[in-house]
Biopython code that builds the backbone (N, CA, C, O; Angstrom):
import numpy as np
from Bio.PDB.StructureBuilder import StructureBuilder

atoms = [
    (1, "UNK", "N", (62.109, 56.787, 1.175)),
    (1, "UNK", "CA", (61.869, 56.577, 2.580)),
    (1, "UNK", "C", (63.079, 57.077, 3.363)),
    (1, "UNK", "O", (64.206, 56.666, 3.090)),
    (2, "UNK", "N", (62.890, 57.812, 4.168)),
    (2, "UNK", "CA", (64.007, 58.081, 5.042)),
    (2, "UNK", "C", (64.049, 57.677, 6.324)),
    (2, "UNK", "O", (63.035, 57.850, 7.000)),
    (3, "UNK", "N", (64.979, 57.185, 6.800)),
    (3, "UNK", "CA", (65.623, 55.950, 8.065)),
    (3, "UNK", "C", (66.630, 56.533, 8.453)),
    (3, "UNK", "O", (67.557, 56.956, 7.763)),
    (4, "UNK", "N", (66.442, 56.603, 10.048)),
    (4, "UNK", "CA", (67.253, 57.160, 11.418)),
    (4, "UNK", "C", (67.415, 55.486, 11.737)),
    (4, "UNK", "O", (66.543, 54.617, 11.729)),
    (5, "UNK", "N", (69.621, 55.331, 12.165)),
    (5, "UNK", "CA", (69.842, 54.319, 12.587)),
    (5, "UNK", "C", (70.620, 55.061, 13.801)),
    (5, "UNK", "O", (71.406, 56.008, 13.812)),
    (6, "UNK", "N", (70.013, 54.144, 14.935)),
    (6, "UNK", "CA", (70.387, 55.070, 15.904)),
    (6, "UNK", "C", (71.740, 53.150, 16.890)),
    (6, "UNK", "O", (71.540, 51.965, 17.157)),
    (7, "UNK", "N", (72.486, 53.798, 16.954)),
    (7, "UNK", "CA", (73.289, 52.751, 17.420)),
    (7, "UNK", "C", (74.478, 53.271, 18.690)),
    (7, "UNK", "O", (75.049, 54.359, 18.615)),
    (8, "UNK", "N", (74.666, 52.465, 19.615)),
    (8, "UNK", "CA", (75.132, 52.907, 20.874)),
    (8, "UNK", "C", (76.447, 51.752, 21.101)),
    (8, "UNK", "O", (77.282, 52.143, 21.916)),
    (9, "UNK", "N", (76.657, 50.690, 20.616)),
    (9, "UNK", "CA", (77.705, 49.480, 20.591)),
    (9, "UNK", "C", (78.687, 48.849, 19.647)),
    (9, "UNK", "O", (78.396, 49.204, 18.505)),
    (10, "UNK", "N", (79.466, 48.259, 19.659)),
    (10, "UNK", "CA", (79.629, 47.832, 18.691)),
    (10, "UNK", "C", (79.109, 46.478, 18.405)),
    (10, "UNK", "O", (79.547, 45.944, 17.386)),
    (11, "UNK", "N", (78.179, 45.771, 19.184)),
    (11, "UNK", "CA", (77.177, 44.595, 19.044)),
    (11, "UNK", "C", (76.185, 44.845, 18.370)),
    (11, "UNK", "O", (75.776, 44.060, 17.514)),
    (12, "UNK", "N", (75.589, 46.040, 18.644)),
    (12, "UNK", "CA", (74.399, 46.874, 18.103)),
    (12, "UNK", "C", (75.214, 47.085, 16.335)),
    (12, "UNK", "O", (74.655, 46.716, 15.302)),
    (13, "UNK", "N", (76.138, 47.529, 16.372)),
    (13, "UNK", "CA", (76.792, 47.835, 14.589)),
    (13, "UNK", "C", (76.321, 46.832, 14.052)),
    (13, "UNK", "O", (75.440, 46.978, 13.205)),
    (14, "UNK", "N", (76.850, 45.363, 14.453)),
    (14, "UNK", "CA", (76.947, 44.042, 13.506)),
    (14, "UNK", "C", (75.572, 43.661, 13.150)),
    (14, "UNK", "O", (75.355, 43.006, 12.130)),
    (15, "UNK", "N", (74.356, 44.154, 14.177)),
    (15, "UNK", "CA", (73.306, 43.642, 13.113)),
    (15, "UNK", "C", (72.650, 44.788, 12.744)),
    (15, "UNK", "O", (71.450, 44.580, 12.569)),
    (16, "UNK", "N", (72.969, 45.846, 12.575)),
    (16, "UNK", "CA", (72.721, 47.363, 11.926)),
    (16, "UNK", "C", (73.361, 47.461, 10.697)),
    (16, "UNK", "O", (72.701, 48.067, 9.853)),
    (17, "UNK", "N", (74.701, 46.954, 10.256)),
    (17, "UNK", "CA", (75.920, 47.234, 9.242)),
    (17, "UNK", "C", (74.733, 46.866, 8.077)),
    (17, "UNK", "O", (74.049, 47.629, 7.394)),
    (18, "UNK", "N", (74.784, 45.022, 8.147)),
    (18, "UNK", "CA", (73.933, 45.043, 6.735)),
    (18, "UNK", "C", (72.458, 45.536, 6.564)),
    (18, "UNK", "O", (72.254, 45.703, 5.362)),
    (19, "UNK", "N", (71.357, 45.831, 7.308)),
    (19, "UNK", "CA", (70.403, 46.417, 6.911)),
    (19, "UNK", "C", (70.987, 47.669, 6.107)),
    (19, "UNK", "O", (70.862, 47.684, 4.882)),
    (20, "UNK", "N", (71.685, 48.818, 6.838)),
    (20, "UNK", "CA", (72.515, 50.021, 5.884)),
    (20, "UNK", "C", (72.649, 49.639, 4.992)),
    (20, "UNK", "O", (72.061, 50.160, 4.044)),
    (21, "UNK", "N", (73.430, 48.602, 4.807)),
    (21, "UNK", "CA", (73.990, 48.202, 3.178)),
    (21, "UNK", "C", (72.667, 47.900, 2.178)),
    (21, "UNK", "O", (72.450, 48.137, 0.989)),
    (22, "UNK", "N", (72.234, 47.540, 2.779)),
    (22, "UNK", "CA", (71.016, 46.796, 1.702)),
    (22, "UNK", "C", (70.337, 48.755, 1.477)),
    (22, "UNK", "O", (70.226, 49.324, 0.391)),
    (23, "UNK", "N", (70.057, 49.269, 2.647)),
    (23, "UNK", "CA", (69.616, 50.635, 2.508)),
    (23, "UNK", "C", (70.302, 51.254, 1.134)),
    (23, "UNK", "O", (69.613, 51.632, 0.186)),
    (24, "UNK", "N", (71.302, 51.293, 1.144)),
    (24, "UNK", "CA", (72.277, 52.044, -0.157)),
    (24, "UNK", "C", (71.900, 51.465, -1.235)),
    (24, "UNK", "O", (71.608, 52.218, -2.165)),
    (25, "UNK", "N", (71.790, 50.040, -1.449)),
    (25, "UNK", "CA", (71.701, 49.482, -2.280)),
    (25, "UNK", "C", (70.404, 50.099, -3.386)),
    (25, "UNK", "O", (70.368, 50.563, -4.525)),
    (26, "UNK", "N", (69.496, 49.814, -2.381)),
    (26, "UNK", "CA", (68.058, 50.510, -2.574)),
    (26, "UNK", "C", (67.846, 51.751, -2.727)),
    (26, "UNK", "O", (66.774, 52.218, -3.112)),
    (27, "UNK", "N", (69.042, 52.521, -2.386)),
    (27, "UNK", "CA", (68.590, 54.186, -2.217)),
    (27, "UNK", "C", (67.700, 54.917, -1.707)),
    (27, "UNK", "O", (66.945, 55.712, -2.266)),
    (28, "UNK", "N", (67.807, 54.595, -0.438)),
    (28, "UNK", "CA", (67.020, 54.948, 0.738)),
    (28, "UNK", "C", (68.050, 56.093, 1.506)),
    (28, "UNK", "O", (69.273, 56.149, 1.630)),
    (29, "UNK", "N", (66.865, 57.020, 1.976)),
    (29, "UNK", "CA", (68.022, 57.933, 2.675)),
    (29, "UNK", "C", (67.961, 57.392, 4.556)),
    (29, "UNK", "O", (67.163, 57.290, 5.487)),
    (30, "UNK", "N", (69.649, 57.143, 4.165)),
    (30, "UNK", "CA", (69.410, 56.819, 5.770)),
    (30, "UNK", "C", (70.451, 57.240, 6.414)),
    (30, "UNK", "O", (71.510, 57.390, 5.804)),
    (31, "UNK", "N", (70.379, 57.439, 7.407)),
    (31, "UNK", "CA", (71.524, 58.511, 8.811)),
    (31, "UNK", "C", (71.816, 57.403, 9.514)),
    (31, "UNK", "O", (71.156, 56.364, 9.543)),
    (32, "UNK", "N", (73.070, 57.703, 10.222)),
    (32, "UNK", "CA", (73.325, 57.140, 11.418)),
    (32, "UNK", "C", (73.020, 58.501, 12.485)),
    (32, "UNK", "O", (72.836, 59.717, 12.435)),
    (33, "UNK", "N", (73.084, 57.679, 13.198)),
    (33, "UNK", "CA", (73.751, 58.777, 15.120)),
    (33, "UNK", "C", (74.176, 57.628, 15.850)),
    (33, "UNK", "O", (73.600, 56.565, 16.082)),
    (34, "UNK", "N", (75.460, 58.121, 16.207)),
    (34, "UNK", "CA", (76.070, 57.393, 17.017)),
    (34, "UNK", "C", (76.129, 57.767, 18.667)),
    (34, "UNK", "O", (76.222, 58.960, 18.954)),
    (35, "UNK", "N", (76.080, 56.821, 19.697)),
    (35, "UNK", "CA", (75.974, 57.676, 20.606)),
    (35, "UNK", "C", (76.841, 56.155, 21.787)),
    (35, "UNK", "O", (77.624, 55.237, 21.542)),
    (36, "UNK", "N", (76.236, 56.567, 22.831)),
    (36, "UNK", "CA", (77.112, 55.799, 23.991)),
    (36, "UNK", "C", (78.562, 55.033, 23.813)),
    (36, "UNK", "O", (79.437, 55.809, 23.430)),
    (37, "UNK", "N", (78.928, 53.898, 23.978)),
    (37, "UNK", "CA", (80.105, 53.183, 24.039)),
    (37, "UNK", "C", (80.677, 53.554, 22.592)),
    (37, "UNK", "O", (81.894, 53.718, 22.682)),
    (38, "UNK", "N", (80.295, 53.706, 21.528)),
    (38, "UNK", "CA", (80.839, 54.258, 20.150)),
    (38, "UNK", "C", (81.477, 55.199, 20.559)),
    (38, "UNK", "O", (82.552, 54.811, 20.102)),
    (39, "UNK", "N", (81.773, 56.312, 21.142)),
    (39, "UNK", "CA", (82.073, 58.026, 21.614)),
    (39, "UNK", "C", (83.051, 57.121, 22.880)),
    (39, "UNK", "O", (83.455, 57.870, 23.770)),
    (40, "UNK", "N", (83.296, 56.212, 22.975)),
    (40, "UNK", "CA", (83.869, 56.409, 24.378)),
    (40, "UNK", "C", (85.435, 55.679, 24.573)),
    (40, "UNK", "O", (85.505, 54.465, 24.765)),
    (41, "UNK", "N", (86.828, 56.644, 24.494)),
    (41, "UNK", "CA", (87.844, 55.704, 23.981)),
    (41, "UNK", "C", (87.990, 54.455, 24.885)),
    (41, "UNK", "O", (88.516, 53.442, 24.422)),
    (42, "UNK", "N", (87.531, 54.498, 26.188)),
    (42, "UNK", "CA", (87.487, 53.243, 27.007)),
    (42, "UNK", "C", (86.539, 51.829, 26.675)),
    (42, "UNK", "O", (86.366, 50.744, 27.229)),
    (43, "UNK", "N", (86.071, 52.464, 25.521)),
    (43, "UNK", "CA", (85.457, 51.059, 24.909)),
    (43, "UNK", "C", (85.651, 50.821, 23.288)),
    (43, "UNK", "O", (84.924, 50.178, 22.531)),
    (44, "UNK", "N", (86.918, 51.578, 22.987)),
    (44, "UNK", "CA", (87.923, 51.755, 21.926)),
    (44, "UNK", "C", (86.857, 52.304, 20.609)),
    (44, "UNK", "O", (86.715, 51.798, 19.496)),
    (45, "UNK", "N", (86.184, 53.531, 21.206)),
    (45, "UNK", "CA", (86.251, 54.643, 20.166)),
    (45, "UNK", "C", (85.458, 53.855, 18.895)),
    (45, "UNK", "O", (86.142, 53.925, 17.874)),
    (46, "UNK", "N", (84.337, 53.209, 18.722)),
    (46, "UNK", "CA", (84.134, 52.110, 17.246)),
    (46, "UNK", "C", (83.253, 52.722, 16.639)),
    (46, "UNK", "O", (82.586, 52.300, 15.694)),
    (47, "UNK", "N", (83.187, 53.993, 17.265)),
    (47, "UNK", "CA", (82.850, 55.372, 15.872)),
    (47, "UNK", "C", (83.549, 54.768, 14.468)),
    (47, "UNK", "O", (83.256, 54.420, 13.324)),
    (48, "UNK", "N", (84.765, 54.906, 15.450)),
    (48, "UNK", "CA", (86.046, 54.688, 13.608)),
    (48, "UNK", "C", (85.882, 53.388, 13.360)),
    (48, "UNK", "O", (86.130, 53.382, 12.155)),
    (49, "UNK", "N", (85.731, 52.692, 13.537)),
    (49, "UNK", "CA", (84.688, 51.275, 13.127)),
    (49, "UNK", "C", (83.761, 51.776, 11.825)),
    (49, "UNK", "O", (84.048, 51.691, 10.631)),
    (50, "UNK", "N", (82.586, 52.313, 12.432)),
    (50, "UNK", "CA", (81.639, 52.386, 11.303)),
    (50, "UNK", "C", (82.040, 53.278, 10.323)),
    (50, "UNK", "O", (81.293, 53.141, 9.354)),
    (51, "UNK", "N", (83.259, 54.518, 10.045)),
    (51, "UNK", "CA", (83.762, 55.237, 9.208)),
    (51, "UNK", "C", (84.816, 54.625, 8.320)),
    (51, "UNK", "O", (85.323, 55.127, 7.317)),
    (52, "UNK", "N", (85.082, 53.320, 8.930)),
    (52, "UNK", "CA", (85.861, 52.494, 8.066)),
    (52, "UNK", "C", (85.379, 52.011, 7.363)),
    (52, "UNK", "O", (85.800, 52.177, 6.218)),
    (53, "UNK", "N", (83.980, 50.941, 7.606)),
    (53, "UNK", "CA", (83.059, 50.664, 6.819)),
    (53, "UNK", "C", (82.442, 51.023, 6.313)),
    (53, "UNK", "O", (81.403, 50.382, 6.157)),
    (54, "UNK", "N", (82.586, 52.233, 5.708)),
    (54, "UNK", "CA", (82.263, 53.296, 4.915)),
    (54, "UNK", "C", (81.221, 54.319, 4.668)),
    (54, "UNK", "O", (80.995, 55.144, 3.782)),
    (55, "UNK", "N", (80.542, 53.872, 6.046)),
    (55, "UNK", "CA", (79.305, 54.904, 6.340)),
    (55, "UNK", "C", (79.996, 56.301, 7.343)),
    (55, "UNK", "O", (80.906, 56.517, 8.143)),
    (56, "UNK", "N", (78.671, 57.126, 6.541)),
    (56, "UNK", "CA", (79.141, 58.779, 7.128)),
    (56, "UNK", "C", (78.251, 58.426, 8.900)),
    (56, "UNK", "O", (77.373, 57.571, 9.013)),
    (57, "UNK", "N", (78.697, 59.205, 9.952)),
    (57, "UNK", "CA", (78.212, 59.513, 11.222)),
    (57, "UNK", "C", (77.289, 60.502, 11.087)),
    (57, "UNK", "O", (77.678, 61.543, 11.618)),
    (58, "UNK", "N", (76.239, 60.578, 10.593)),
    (58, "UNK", "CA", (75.036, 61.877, 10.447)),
    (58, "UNK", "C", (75.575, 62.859, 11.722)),
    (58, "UNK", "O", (76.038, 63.980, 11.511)),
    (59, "UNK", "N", (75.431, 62.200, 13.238)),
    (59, "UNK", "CA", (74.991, 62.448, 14.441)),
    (59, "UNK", "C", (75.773, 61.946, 15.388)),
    (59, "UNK", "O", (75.999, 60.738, 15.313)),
    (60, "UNK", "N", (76.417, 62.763, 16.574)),
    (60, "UNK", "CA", (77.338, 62.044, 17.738)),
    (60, "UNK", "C", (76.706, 62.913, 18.859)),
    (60, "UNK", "O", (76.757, 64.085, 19.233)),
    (61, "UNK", "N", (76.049, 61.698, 19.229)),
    (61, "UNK", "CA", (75.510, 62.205, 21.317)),
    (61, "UNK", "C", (76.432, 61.459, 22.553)),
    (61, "UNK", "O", (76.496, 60.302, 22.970)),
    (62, "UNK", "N", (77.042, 62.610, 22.876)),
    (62, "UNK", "CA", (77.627, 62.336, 23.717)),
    (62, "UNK", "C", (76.870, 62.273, 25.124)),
    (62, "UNK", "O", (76.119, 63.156, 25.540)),
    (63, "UNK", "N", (77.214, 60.985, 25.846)),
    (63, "UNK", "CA", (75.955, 60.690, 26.830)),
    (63, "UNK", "C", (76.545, 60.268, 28.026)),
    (63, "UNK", "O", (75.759, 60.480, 28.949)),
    (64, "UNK", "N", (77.818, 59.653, 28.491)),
    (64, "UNK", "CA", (78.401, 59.262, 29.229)),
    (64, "UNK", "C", (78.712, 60.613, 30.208)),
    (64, "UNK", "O", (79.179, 61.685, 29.823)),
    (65, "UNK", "N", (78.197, 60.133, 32.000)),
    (65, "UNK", "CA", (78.583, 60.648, 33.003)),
    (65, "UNK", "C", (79.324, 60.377, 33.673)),
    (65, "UNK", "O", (79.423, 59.156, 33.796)),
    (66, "UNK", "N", (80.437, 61.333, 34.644)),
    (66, "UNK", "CA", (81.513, 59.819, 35.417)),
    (66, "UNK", "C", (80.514, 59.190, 36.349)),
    (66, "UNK", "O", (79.414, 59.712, 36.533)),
    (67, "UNK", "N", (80.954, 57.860, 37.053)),
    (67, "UNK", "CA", (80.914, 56.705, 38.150)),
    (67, "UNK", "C", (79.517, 56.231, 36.877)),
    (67, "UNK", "O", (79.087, 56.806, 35.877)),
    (68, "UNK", "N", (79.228, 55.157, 37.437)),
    (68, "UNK", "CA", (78.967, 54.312, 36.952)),
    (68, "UNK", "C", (77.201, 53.707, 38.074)),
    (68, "UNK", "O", (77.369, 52.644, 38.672)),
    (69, "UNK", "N", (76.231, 54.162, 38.196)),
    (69, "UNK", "CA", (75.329, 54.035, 38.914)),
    (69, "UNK", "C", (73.959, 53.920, 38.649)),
    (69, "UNK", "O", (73.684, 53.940, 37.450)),
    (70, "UNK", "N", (72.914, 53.794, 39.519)),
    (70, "UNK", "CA", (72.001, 54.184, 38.907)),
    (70, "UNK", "C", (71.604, 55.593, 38.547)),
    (70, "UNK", "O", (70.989, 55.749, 37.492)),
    (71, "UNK", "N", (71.897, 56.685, 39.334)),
    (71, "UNK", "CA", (71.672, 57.834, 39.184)),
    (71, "UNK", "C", (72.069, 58.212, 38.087)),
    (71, "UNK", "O", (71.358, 58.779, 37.258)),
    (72, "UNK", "N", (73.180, 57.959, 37.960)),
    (72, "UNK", "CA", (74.167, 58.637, 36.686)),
    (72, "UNK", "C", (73.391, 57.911, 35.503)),
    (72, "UNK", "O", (72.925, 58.688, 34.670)),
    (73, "UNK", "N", (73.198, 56.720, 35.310)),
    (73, "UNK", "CA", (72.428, 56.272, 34.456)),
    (73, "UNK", "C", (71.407, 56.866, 34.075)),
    (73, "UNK", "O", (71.370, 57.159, 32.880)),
    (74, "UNK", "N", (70.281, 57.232, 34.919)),
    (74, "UNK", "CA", (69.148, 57.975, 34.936)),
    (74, "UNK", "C", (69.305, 58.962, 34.059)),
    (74, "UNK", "O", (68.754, 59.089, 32.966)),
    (75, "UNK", "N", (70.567, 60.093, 34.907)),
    (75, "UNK", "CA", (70.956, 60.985, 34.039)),
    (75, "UNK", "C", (71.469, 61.213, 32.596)),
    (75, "UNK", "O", (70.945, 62.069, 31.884)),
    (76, "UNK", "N", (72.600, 60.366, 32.126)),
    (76, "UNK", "CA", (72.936, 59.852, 31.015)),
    (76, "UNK", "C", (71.758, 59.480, 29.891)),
    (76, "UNK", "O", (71.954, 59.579, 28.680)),
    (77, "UNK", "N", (70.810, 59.144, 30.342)),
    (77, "UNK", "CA", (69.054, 58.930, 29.683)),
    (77, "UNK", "C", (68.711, 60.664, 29.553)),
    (77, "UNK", "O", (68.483, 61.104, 28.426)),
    (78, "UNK", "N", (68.697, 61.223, 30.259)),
    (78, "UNK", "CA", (68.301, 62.098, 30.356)),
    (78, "UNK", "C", (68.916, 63.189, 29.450)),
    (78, "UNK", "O", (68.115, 64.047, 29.079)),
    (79, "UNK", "N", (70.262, 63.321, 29.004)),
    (79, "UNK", "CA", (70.942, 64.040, 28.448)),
    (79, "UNK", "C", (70.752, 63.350, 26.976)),
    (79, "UNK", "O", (70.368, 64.159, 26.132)),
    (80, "UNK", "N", (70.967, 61.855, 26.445)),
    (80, "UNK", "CA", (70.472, 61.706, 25.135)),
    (80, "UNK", "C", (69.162, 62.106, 24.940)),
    (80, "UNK", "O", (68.941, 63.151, 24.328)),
    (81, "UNK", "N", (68.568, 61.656, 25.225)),
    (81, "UNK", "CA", (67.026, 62.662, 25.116)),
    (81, "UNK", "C", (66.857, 63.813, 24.874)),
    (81, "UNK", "O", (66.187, 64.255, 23.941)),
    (82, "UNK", "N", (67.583, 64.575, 25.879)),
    (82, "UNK", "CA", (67.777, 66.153, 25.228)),
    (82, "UNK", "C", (68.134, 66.082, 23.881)),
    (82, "UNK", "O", (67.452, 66.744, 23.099)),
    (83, "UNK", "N", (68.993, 65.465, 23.475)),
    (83, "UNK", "CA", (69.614, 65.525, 22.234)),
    (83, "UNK", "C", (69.124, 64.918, 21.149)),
    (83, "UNK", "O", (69.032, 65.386, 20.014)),
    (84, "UNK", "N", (68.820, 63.887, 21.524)),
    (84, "UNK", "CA", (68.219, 63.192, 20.308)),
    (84, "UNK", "C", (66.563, 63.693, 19.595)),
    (84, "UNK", "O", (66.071, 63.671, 18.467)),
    (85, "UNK", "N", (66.178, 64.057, 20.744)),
    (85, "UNK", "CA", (65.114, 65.333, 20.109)),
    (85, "UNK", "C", (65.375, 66.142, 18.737)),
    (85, "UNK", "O", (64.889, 66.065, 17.608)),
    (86, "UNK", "N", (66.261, 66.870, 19.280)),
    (86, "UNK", "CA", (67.278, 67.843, 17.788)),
    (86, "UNK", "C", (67.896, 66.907, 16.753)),
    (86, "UNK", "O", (68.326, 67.327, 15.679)),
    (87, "UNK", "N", (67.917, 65.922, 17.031)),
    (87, "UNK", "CA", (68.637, 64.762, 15.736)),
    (87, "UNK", "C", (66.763, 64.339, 14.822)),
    (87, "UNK", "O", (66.406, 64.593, 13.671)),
    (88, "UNK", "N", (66.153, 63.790, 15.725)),
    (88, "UNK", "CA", (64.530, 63.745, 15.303)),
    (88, "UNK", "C", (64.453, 64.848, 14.370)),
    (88, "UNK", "O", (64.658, 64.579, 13.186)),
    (89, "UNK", "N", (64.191, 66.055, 14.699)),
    (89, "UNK", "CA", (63.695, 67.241, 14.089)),
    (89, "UNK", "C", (64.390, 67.485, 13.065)),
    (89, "UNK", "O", (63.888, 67.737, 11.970)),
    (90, "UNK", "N", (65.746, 67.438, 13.313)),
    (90, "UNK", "CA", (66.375, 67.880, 11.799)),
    (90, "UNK", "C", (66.606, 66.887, 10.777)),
    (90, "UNK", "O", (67.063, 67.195, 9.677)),
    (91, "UNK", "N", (66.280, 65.604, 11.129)),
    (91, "UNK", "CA", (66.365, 64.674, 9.930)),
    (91, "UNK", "C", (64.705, 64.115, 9.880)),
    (91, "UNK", "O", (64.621, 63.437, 8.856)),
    (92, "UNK", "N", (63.654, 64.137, 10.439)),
    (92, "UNK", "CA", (62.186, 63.656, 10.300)),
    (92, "UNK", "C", (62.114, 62.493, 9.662)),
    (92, "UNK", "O", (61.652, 62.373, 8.528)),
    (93, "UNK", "N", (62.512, 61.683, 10.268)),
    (93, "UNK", "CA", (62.440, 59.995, 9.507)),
    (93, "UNK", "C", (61.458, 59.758, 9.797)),
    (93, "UNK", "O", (60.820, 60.283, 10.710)),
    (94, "UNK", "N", (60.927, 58.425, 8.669)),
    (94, "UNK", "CA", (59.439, 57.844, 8.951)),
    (94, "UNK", "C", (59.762, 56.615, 9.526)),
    (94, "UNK", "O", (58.878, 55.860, 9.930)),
    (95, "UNK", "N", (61.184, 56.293, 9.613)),
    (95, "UNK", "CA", (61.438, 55.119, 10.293)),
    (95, "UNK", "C", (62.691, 55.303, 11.299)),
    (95, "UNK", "O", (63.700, 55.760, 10.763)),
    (96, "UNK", "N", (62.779, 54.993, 12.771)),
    (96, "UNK", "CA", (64.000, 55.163, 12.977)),
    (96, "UNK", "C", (64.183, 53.850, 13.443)),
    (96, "UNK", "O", (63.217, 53.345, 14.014)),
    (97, "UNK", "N", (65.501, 52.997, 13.290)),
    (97, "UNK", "CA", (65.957, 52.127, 13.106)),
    (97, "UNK", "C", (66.540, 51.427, 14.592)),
    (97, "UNK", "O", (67.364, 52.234, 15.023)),
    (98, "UNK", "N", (66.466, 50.576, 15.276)),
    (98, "UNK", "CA", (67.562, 50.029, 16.778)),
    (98, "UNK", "C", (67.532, 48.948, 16.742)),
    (98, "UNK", "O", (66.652, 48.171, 16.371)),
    (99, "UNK", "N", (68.990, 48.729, 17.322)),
    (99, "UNK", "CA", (69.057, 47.212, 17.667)),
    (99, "UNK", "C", (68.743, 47.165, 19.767)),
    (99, "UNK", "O", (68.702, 47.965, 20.702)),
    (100, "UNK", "N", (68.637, 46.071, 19.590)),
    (100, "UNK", "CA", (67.974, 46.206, 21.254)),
    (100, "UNK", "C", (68.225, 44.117, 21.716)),
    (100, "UNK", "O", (67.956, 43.205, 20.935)),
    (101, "UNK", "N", (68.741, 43.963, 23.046)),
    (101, "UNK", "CA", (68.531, 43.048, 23.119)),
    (101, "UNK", "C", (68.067, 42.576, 24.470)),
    (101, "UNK", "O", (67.975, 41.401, 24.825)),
    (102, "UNK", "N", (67.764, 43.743, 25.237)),
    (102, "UNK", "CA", (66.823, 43.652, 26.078)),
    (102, "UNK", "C", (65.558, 44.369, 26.610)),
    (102, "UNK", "O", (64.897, 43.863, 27.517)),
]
sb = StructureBuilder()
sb.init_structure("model")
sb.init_model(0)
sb.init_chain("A")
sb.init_seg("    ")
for serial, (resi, resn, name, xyz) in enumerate(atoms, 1):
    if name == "N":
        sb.init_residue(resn, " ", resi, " ")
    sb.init_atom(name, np.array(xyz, "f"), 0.0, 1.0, " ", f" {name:<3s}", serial, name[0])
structure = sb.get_structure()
């Protein structure tokens, strides 16, 4: 089975980390992509977080616009999307994976 974990926080990591693990365990092929506050050193970079814990980064979408709004938001949607399209296609998971808490 192959599994897209798509994660944007480092809140989102902590209940993503052990499903992965159990993934390996099992030998399941599974990716990360990392994207929003992970990529961003003003929310201390926790890319290197999950490379410590010993998973590879399949995928990095960079998504952050300056100011902070709704527009820019809009946009920022708009640019992962572009991208995450091309992450879809080149890995074709039958499952892709999120944490979400609203």
């Amino acid at each position: 089975m192959k599994l897209l974990f798509l994660t944007g926080s480092r809140g989102e990591w902590g209940y993503i980390r052990p499903i992965l693990r159990l993934c390996g365990e099992r030998r399941h092929d599974a990716r990360i992509c990392a994207t929003n506050m992970h990529l961003l050193p003003a929310h201390g970079l926790t890319i290197e977080e999950i490379r410590a814990d010993g998973f590879v980064v399949d995928d990095e979408i960079y998504m952050a616009l300056e100011a902070h709004n709704r527009v820019t938001m809009a946009k920022s949607l708009g640019v992962f999307l572009s991208s995450f399209v091309d992450v879809l296609a080149r890995h074709r998971p039958d499952w892709l994976v999120l944490a979400g808490d609203r």
